[in-house]
C-alpha positions, 0 to 999 in steps of 0.5 A: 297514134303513129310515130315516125321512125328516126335515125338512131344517128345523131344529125351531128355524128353524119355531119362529122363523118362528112366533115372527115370525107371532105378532109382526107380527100382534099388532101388526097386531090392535093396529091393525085393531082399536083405531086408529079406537077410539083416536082417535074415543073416547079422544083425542076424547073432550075435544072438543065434539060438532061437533068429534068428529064432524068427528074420526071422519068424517077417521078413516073417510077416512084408514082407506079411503083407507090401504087405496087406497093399499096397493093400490100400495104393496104391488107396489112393495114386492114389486119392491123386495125381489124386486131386493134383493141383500145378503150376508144375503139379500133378505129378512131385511135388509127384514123387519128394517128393516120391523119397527124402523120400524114398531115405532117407528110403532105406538107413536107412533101410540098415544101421540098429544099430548093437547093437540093440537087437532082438525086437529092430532090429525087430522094426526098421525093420518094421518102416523102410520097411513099411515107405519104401512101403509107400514112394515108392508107393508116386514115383511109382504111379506119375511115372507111372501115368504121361505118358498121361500128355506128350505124344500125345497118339497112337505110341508114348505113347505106345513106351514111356511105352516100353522104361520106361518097358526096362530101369526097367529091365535094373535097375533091372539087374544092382542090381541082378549083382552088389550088392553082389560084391559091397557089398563086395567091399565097406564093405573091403574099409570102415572098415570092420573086418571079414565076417560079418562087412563087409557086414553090412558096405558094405550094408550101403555104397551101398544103399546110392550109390543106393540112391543117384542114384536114386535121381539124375535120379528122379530129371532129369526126373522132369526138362526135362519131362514137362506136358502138360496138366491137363490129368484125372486120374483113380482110382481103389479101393479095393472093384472095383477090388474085384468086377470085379474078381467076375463080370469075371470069365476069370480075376478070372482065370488069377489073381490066375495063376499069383498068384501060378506062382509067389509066386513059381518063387518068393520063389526061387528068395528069397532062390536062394542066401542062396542056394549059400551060404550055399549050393552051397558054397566055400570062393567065393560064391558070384561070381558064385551067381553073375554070375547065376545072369548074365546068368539068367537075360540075358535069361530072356530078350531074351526069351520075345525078341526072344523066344516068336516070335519065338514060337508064330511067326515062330512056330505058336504056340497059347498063351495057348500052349506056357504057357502049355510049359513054366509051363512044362519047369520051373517044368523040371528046378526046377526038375533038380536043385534039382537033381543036388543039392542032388548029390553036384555039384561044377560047377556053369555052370552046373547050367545053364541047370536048370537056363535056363528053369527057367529063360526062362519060367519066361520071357515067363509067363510074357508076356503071364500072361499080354496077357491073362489079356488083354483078360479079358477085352473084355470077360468082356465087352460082358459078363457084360456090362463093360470093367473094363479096368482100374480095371483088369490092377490095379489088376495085380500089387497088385496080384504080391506084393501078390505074393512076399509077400507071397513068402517071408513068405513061404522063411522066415518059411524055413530059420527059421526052417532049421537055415541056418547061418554063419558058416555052410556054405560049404567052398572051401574045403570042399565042399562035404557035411559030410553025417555024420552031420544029422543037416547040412544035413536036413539044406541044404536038408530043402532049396533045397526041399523049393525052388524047390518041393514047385514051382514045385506042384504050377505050377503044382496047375497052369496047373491044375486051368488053364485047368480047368478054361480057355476058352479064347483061341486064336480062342476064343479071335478072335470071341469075338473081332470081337463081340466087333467090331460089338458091337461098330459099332452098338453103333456109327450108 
């Protein structure tokens, strides 16, 4: 009689870990996406416009130089959980202690003293966002680490790395939808006076909620993920990702790809909201921002659920051609947001047509970005000696905080010398723009050209670099996995 083979993991243990994916993304949308926002618009918005300016550009900084920095913090992290030895494990006790502490950070980090001055509020801001890298990269690299340690190995890891990748998003999603409305919500039931209190108070009540959350669903995945053994960790340094991007030409080719294509998607995702705000405008902004947000996201999931096989499978188009596509659509997409932009359109769902080819290139470079990666390492090992697997994965999350770091600079420069702020918003009615007011003119046209001619010639950079540079096509990819083939059958005989 046939017996059907079951997961050696309890349904409860992957429902936990999920749980915990859900968590610590939230927490890390909540900052990716509003920190700059936070400081620049809501706390600045008391200060003269010297003053504020002199705010977004130490913000810009802080965000770029934060990312410099994980460059080192995030090996050092490694090293320390990989020689942590405790009765509970060496990853649970850390992804504790990282979540508590940065939970602590975040909300503190959001419930900045309005009456501190310029240098004060820059100061606060610096400590609070740096302890909160720091403390995020405590949980993060644990989380992440532990999969070995409860998990057989084959199907079942990698459905486990499947599902903790969707519960992210899923994390993610709910922060880039809800946090404006709640926000709002929050910052009228709590006390807040005008426009502006409201959303100091409603930022301090949502990341504590966020906190919170985030804490309850860490210490869930402490209690019913359990380990099972002492399994060795891998260490990258900085020197050992250096050293294999000049060893392998083809990783020194995806790595700036990821780079320029990130740093673009990224310094519209930074603007997008100001863009509503101050653009877009009407007394409801955030609503039509919100449901950008929905549509947006929704495309980007479906894209790598369905487009992807779509274009790979049923159209049986290589990965180098679905990339040259993807770059073609999102320049098109930043194109006629532009366009749309410069003519003043009022309708939300118009939006929709350039929000499409964004958001589906983006989830579609996702995927291919990760793929041709992957490929590297096979290229590395016939042309080197070494696959350097685990270096060239390491890289890939230090290339994308370089991305949003950078990103995030290039975003605050722009808002800084366009001095966009509250008051010069367009309101419901008056959503035309006055062509008679140069000043708000060159604000808004400032912020449109930032984020979409900016992206455009950094994907246009990428195609470029990539036709230039890029020889591991899908033929190529073939022939050289089945070289490694031969390679490691002659090592076993």
């Amino acid at each position: 009689m046939e017996t059907k083979t079951r997961s050696k993991l309890p349904l409860i243990s992957k429902i936990a870990y999920g749980l915990g994916a859900v968590g610590k993304d939230m927490v890390y949308m909540l900052s990716a996406s509003y920190i700059l926002y936070y400081f620049q618009d809501v706390i600045g918005a008391r200060f003269d416009d010297k003053t504020r300016a002199a705010i977004t550009v130490a913000m810009g900084i802080i965000l770029l130089a934060a990312r410099v920095f994980d460059a080192f913090n995030d090996p050092i992290m490694g090293v320390i959980v990989a020689k942590t030895k405790t009765r509970w494990g060496k990853f649970r006790p850390w992804l504790l202690i990282g979540t508590l502490t940065n939970a602590v950070v975040l909300f503190l980090m959001f419930a900045c003293p309005p009456k501190l001055d310029a240098g004060g509020v820059i100061a606060y801001a610096a400590v609070t966002y740096i302890l909160w890298g720091i403390t995020y990269t405590m949980m993060d690299i644990p989380y992440w680490s532990m999969i070995p340690a409860f998990t057989e190995g084959g199907k079942e890891r990698e459905g486990l790395t499947t599902l903790a990748r969707s519960c992210a998003g899923v994390g993610s999603a709910i922060i880039t939808i809800a946090t404006l409305k709640a926000v709002q919500f929050l910052g009228d039931k709590f006390g807040g006076t005008n426009a502006n209190e409201i959303e100091i108070v409603g930022f301090k009540w949502f990341a504590l909620i966020v906190a919170v959350i985030f804490v309850l669903f860490t210490v869930l995945t402490c209690i019913f993920v359990k380990e099972k053994s002492t399994a060795e960790m891998k260490t990258v340094s900085v020197r050992q990702m250096f050293r294999a991007l000049v060893k392998n030409d083809q990783a020194m080719t995806v790595v700036v790809a990821i780079v320029l294509i990130n740093t673009a998607i990224y310094i519209t995702s930074n603007l997008v909201i100001y863009f509503f705000k101050y653009d877009f405008g009407g007394t409801n902004w955030y609503d039509s921002y919100t449901l950008f947000n929905i549509f947006g996201g929704a495309v980007q999931i479906l894209s790598m659920m369905i487009l992807y096989p779509i274009l790979r499978n049923a159209m049986k188009l290589s990965n180098t051609k679905i990339f040259y596509v993807c770059l073609s659509m999102g320049i098109v997409g930043y194109a006629v947001l532009l366009l749309l932009a410069i003519v003043g359109m009022g309708n939300v769902y118009v939006l929709f047509i350039p929000g499409f080819l964004i958001f589906a290139a983006s989830g579609l470079l996702n995927i291919l970005t990760t793929v041709f990666l992957a490929n590297t390492v096979d290229y590395g090992l016939l042309k080197n000696g070494t696959s350097d697997e685990s270096v060239i994965f390491s890289m890939q999350t230090f290339v994308v905080k370089l991305a949003s770091g950078i990103a995030a600079f290039a975003a605050s420069i722009c808002l800084a010398i366009n001095n966009l702020q509250s008051g010069t918003e367009v309101t419901e009615e008056a959503k035309t723009i006055d062509w008679s007011l140069p000043v708000n003119v060159g604000q808004k046209m400032g912020l449109r050209l930032t984020m979409t001619i900016i992206p455009i010639i950094g994907l246009i950079v990428a195609i470029f670099w990539f036709r230039k540079k890029f020889i591991l096509t899908d033929e190529k990819v073939e022939e050289i996995a089945e070289q490694v083939k031969q390679l490691k059958e002659g090592e076993v005989r």
